[in-house]
PQR file of N, CA, C, O and H, with PARSE charges and radii, in Angstrom:
ATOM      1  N   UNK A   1      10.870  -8.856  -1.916 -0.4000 1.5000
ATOM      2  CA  UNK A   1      11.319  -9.850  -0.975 -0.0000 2.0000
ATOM      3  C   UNK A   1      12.849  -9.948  -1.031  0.5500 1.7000
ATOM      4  O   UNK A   1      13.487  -9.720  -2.058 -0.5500 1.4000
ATOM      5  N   UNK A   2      13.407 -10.313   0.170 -0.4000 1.5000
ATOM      6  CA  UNK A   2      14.942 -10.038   0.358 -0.0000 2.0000
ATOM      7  C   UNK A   2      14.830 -11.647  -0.707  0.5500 1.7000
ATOM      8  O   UNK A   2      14.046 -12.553  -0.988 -0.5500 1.4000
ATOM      9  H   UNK A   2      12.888 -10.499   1.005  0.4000 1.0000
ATOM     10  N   UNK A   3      16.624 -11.018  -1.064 -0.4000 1.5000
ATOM     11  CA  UNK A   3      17.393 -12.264  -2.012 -0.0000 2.0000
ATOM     12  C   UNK A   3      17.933 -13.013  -0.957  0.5500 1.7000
ATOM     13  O   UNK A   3      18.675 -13.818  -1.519 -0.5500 1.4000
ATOM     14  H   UNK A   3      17.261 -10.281  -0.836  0.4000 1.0000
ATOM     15  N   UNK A   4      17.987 -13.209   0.265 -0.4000 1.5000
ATOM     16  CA  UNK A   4      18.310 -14.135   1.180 -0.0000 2.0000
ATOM     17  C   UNK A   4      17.848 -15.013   1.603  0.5500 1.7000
ATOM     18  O   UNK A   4      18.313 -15.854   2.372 -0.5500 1.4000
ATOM     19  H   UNK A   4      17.384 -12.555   0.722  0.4000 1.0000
ATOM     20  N   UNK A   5      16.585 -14.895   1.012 -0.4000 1.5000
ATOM     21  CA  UNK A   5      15.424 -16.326   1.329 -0.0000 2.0000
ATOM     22  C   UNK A   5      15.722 -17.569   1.937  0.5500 1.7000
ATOM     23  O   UNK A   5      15.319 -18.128   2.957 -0.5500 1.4000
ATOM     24  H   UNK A   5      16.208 -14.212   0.387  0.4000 1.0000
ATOM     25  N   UNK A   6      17.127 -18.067   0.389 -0.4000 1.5000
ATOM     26  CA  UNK A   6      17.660 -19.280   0.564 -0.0000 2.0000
ATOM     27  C   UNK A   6      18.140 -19.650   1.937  0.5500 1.7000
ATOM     28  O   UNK A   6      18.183 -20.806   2.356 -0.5500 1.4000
ATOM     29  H   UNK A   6      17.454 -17.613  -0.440  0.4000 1.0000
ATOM     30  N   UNK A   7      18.540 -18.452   2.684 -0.4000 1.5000
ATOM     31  CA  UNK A   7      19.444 -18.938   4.198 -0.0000 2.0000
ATOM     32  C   UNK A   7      18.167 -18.546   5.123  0.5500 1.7000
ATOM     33  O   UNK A   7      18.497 -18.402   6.301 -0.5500 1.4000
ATOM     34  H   UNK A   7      18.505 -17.513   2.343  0.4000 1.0000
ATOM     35  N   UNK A   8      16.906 -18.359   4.887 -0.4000 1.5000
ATOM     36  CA  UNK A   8      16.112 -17.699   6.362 -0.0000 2.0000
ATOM     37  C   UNK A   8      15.659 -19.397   6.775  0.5500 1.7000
ATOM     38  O   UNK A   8      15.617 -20.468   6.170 -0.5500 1.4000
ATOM     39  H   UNK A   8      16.638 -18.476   3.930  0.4000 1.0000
ATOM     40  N   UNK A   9      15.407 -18.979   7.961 -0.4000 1.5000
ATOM     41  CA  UNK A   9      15.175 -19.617   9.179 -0.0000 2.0000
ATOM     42  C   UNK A   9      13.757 -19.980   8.462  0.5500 1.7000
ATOM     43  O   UNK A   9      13.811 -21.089   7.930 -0.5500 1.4000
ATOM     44  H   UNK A   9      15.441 -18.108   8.453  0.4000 1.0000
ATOM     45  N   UNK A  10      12.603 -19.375   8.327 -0.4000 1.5000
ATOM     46  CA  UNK A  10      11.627 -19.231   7.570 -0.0000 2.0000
ATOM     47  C   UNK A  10      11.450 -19.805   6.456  0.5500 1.7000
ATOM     48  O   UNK A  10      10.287 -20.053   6.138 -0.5500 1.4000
ATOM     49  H   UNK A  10      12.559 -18.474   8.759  0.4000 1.0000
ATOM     50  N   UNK A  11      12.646 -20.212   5.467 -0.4000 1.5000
ATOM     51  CA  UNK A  11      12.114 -21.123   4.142 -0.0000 2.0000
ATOM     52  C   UNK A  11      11.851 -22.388   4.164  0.5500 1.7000
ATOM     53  O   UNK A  11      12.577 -23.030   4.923 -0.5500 1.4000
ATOM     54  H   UNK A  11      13.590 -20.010   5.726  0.4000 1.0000
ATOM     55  N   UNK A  12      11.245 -22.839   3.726 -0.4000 1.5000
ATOM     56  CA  UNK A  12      11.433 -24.227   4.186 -0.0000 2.0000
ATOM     57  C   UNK A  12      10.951 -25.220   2.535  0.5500 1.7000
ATOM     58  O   UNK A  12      10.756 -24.550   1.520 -0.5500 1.4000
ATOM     59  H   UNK A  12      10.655 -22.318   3.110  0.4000 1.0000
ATOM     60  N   UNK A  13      10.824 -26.649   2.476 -0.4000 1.5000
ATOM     61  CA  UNK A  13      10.366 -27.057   1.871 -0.0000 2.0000
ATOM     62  C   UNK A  13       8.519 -27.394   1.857  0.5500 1.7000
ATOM     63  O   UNK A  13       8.032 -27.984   2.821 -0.5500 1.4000
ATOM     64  H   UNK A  13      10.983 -27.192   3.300  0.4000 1.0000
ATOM     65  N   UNK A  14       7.765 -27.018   0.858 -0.4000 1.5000
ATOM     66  CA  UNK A  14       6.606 -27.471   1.613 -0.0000 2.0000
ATOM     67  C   UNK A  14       5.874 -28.826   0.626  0.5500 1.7000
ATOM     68  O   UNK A  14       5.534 -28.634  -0.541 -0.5500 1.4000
ATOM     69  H   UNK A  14       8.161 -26.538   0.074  0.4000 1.0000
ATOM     70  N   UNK A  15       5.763 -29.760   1.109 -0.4000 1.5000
ATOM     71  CA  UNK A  15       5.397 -30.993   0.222 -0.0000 2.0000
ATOM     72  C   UNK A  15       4.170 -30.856  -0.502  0.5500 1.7000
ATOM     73  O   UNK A  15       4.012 -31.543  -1.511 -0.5500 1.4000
ATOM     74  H   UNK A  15       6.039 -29.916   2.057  0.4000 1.0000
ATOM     75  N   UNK A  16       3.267 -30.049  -0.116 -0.4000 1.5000
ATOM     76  CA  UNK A  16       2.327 -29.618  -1.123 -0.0000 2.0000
ATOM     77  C   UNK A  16       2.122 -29.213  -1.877  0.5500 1.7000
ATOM     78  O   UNK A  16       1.289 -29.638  -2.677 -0.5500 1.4000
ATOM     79  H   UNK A  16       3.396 -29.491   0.704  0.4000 1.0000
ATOM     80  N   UNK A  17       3.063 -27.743  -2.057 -0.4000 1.5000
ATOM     81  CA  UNK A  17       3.089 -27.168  -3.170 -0.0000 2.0000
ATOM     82  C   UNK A  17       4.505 -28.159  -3.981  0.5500 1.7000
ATOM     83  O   UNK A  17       4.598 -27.956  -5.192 -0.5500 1.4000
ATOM     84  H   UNK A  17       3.740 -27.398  -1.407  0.4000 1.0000
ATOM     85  N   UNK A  18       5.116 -28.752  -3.622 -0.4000 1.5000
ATOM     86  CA  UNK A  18       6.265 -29.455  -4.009 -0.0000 2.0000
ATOM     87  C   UNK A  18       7.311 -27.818  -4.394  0.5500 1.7000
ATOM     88  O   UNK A  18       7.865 -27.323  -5.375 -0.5500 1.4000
ATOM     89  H   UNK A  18       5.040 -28.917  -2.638  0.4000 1.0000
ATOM     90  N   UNK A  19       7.177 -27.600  -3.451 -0.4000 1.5000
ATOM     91  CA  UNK A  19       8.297 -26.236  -3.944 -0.0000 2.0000
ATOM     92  C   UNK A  19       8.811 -25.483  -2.299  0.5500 1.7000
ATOM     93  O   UNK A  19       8.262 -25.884  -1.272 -0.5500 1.4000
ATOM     94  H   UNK A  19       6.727 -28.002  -2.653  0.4000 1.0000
ATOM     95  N   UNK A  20       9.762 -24.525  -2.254 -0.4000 1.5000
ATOM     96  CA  UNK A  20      10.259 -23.759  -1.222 -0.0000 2.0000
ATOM     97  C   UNK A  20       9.013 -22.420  -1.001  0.5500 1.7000
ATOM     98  O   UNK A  20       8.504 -21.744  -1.895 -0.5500 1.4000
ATOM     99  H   UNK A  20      10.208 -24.200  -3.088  0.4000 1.0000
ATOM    100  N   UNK A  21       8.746 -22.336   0.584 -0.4000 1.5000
ATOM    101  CA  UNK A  21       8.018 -21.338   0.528 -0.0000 2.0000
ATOM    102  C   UNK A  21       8.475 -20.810   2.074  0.5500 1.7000
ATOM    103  O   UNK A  21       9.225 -21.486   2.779 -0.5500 1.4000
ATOM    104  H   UNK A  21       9.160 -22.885   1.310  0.4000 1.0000
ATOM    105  N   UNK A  22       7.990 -19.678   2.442 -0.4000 1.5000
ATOM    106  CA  UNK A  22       8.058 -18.906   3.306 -0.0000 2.0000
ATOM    107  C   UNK A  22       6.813 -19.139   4.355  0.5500 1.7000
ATOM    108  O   UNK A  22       5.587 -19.161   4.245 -0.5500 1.4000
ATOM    109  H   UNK A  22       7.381 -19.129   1.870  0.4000 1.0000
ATOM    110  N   UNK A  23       7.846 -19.318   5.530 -0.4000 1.5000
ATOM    111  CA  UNK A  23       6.323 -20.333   6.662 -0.0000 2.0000
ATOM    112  C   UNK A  23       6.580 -19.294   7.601  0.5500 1.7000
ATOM    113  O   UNK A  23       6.699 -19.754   8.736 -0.5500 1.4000
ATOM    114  H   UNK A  23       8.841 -19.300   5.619  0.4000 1.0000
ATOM    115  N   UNK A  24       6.735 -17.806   7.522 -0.4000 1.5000
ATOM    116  CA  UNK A  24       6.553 -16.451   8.552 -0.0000 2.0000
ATOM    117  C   UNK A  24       4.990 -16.534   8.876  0.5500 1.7000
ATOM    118  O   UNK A  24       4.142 -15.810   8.355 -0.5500 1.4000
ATOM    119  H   UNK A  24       6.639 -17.432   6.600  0.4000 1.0000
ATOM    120  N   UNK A  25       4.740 -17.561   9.848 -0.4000 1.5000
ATOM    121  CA  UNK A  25       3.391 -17.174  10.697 -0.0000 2.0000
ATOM    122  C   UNK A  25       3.124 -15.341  11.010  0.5500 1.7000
ATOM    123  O   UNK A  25       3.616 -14.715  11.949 -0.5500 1.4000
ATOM    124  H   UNK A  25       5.430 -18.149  10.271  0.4000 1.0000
ATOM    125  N   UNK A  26       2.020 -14.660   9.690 -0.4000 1.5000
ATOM    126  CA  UNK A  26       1.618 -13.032   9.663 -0.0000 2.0000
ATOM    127  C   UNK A  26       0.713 -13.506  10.188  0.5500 1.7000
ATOM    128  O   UNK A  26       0.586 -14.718  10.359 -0.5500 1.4000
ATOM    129  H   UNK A  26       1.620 -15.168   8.927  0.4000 1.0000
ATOM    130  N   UNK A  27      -0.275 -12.445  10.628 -0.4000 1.5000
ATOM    131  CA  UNK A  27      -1.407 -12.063  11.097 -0.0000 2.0000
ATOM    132  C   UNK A  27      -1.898 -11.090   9.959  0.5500 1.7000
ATOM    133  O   UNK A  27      -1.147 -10.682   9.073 -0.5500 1.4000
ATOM    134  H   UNK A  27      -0.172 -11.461  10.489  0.4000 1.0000
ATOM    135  N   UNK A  28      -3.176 -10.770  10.064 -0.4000 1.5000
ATOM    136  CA  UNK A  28      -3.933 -10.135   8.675 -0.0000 2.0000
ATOM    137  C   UNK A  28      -3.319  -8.971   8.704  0.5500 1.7000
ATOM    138  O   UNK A  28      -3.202  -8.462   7.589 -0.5500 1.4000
ATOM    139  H   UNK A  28      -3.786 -11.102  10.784  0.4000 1.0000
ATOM    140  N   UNK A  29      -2.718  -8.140   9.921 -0.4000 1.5000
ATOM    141  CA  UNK A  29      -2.247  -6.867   9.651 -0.0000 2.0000
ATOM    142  C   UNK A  29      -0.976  -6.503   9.150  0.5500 1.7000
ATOM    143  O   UNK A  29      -0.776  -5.684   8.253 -0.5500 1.4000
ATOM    144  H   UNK A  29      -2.813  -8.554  10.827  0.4000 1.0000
ATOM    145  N   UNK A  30       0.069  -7.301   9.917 -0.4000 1.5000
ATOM    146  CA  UNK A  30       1.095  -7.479   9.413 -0.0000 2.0000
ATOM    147  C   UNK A  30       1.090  -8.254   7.603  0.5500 1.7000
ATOM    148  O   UNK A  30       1.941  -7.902   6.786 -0.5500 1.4000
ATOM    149  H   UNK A  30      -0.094  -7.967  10.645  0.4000 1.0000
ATOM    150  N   UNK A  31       0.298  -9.013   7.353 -0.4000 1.5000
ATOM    151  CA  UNK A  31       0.895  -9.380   5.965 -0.0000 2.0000
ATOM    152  C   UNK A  31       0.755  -8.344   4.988  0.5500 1.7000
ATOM    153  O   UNK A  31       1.558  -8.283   4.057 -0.5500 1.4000
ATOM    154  H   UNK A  31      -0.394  -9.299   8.017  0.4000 1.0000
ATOM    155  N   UNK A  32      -0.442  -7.294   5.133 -0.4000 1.5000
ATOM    156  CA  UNK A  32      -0.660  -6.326   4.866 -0.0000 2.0000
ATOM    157  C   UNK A  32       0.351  -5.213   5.018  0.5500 1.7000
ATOM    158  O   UNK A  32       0.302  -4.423   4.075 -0.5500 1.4000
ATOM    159  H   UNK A  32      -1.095  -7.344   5.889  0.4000 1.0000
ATOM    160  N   UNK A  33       1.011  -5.006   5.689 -0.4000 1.5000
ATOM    161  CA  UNK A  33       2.118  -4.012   6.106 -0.0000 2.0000
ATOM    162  C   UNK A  33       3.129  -5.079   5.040  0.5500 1.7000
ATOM    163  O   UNK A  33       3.498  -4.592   3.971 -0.5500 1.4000
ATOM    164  H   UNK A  33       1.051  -5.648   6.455  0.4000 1.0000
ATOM    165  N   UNK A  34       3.486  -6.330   5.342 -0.4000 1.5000
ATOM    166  CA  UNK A  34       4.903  -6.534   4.404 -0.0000 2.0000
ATOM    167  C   UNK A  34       4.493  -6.551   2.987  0.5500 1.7000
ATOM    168  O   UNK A  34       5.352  -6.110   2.224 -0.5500 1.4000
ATOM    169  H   UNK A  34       3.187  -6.726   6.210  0.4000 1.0000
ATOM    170  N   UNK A  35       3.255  -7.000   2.378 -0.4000 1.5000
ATOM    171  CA  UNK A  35       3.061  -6.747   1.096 -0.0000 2.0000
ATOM    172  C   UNK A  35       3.051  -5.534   0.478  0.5500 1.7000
ATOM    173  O   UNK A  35       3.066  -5.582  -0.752 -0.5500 1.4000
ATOM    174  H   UNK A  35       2.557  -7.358   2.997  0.4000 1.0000
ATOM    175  N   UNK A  36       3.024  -4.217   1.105 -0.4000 1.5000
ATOM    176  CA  UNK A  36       2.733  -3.595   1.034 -0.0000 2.0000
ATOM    177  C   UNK A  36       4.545  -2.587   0.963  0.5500 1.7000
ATOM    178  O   UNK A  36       4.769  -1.417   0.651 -0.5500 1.4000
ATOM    179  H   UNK A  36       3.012  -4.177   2.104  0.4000 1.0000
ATOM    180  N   UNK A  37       4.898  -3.001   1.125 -0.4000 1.5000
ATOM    181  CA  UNK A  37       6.142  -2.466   1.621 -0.0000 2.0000
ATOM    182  C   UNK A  37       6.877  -2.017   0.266  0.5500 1.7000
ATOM    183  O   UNK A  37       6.697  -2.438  -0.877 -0.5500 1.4000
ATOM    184  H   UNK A  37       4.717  -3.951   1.378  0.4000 1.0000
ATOM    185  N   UNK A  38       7.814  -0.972   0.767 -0.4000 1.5000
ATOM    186  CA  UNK A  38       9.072  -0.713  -0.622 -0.0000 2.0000
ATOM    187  C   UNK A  38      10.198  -1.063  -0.570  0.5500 1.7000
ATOM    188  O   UNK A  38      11.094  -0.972  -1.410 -0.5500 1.4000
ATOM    189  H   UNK A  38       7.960  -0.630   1.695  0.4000 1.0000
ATOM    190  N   UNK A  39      10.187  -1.656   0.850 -0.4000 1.5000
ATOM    191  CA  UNK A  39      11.901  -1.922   0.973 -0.0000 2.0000
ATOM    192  C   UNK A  39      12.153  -3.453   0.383  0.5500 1.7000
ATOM    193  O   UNK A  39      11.391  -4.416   0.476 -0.5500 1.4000
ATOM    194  H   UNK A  39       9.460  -1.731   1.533  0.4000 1.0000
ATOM    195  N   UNK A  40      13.510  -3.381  -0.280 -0.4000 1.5000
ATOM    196  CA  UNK A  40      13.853  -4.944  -0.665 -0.0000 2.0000
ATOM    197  C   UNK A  40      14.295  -5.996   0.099  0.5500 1.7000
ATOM    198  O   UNK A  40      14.659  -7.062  -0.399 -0.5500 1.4000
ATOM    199  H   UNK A  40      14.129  -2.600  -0.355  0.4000 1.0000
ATOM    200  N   UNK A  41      14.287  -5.744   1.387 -0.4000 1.5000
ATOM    201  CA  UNK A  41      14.550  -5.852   2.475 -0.0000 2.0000
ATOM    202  C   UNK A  41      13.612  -6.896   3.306  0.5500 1.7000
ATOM    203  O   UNK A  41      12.574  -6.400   3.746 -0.5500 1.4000
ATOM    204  H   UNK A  41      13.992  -4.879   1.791  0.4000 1.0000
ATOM    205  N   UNK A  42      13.781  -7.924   3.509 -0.4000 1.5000
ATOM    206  CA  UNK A  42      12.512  -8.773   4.355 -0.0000 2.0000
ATOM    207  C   UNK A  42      12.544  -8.171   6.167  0.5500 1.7000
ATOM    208  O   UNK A  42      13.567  -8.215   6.850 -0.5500 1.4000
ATOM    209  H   UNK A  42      14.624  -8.327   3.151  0.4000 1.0000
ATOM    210  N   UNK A  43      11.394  -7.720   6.594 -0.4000 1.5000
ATOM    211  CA  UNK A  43      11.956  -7.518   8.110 -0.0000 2.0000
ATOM    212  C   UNK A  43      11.921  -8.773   8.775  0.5500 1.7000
ATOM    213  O   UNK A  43      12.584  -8.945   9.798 -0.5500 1.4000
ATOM    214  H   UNK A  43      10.563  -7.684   6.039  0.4000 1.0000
ATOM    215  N   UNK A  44      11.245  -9.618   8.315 -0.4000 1.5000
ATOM    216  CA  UNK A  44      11.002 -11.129   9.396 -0.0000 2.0000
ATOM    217  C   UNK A  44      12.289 -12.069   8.734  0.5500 1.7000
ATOM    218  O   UNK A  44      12.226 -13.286   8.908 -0.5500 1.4000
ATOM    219  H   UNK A  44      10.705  -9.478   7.484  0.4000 1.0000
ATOM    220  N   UNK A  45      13.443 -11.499   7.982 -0.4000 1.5000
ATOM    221  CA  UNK A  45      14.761 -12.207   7.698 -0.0000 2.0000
ATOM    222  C   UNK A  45      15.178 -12.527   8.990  0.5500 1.7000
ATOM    223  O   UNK A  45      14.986 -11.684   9.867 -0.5500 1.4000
ATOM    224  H   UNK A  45      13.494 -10.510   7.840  0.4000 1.0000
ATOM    225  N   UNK A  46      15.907 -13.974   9.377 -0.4000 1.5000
ATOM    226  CA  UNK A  46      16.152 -14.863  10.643 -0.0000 2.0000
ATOM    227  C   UNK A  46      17.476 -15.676   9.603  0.5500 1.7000
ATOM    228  O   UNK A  46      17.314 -16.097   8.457 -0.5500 1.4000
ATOM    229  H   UNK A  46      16.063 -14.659   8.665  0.4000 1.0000
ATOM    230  N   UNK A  47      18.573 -15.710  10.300 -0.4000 1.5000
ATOM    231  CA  UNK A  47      19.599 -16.771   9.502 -0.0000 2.0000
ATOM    232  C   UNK A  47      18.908 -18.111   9.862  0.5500 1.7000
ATOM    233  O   UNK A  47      18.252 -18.204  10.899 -0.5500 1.4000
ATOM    234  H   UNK A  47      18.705 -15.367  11.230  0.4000 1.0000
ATOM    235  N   UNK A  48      19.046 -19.077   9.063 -0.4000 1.5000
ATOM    236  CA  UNK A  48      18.523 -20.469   9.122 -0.0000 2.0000
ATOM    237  C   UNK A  48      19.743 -21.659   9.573  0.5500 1.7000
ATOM    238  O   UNK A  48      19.829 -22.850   9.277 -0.5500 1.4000
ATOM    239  H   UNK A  48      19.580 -19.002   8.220  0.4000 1.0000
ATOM    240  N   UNK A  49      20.653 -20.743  10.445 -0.4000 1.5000
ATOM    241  CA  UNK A  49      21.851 -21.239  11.111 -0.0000 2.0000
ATOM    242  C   UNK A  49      21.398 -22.680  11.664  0.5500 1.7000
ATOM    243  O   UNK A  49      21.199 -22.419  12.851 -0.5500 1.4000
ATOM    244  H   UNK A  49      20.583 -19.775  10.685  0.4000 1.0000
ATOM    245  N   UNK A  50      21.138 -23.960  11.510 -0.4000 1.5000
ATOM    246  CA  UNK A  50      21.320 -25.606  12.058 -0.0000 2.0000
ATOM    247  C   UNK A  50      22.099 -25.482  13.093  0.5500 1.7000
ATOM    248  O   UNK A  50      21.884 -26.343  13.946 -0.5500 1.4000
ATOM    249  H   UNK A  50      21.299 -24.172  10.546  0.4000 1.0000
ATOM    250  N   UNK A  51      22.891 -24.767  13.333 -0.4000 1.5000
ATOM    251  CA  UNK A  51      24.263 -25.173  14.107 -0.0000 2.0000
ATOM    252  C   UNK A  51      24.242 -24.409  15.954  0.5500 1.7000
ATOM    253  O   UNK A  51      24.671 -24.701  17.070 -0.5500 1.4000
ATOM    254  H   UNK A  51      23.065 -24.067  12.639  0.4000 1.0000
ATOM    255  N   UNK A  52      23.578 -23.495  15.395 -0.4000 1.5000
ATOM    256  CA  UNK A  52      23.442 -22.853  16.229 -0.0000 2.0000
ATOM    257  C   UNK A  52      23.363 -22.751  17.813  0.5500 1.7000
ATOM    258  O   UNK A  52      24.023 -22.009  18.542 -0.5500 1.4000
ATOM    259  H   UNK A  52      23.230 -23.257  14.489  0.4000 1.0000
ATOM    260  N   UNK A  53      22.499 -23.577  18.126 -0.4000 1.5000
ATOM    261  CA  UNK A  53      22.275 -24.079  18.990 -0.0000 2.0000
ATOM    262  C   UNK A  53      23.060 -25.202  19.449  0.5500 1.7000
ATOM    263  O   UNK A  53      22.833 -25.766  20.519 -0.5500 1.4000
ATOM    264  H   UNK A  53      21.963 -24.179  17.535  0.4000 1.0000
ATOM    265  N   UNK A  54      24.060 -25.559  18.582 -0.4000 1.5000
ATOM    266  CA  UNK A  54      24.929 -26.583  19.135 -0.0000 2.0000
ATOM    267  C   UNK A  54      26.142 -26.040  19.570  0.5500 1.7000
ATOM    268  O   UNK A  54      26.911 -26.675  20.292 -0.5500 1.4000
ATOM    269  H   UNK A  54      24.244 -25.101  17.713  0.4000 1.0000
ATOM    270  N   UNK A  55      26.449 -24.425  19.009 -0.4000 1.5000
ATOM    271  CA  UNK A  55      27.300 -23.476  19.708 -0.0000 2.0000
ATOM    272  C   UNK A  55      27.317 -23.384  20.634  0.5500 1.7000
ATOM    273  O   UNK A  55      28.367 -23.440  21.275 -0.5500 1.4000
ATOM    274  H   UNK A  55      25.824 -23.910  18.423  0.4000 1.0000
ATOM    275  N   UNK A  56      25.929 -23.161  21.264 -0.4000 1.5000
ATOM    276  CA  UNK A  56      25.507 -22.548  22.778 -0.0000 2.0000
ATOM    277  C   UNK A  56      26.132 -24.125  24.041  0.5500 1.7000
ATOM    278  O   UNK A  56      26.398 -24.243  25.237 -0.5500 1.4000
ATOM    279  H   UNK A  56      25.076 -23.115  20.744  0.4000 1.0000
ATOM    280  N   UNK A  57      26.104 -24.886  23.001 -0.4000 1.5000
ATOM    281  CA  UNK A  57      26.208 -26.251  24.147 -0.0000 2.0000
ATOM    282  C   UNK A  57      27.663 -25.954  24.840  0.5500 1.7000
ATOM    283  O   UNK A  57      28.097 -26.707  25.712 -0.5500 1.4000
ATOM    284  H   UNK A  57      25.887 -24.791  22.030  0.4000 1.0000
TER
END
């Protein structure tokens, strides 16, 4: 899993587990393809930019 976690769009807090987790809505095939993977590399990495959209304004 990429070391960028901390900034994806994708991490989030989750109150259940009381911890940070990864909320990339997979499908059974795809989670299979990223678990599966060699690269260190996340492909569903997204910056978790807040601001972003206040650029566009």
């Amino acid at each position: 899993m990429s070391t960028k976690c901390e900034q994806c769009h994708y991490y989030i807090y989750d109150e259940i587990y009381d911890d940070y987790v990864c909320d990339m809505d997979l499908d059974e095939d795809e989670m299979v393809r990223f678990l599966s993977s060699r690269t260190n590399d996340c492909p569903y990495w997204r910056p978790g930019d807040d601001y972003a959209l206040a650029r566009k304004q």
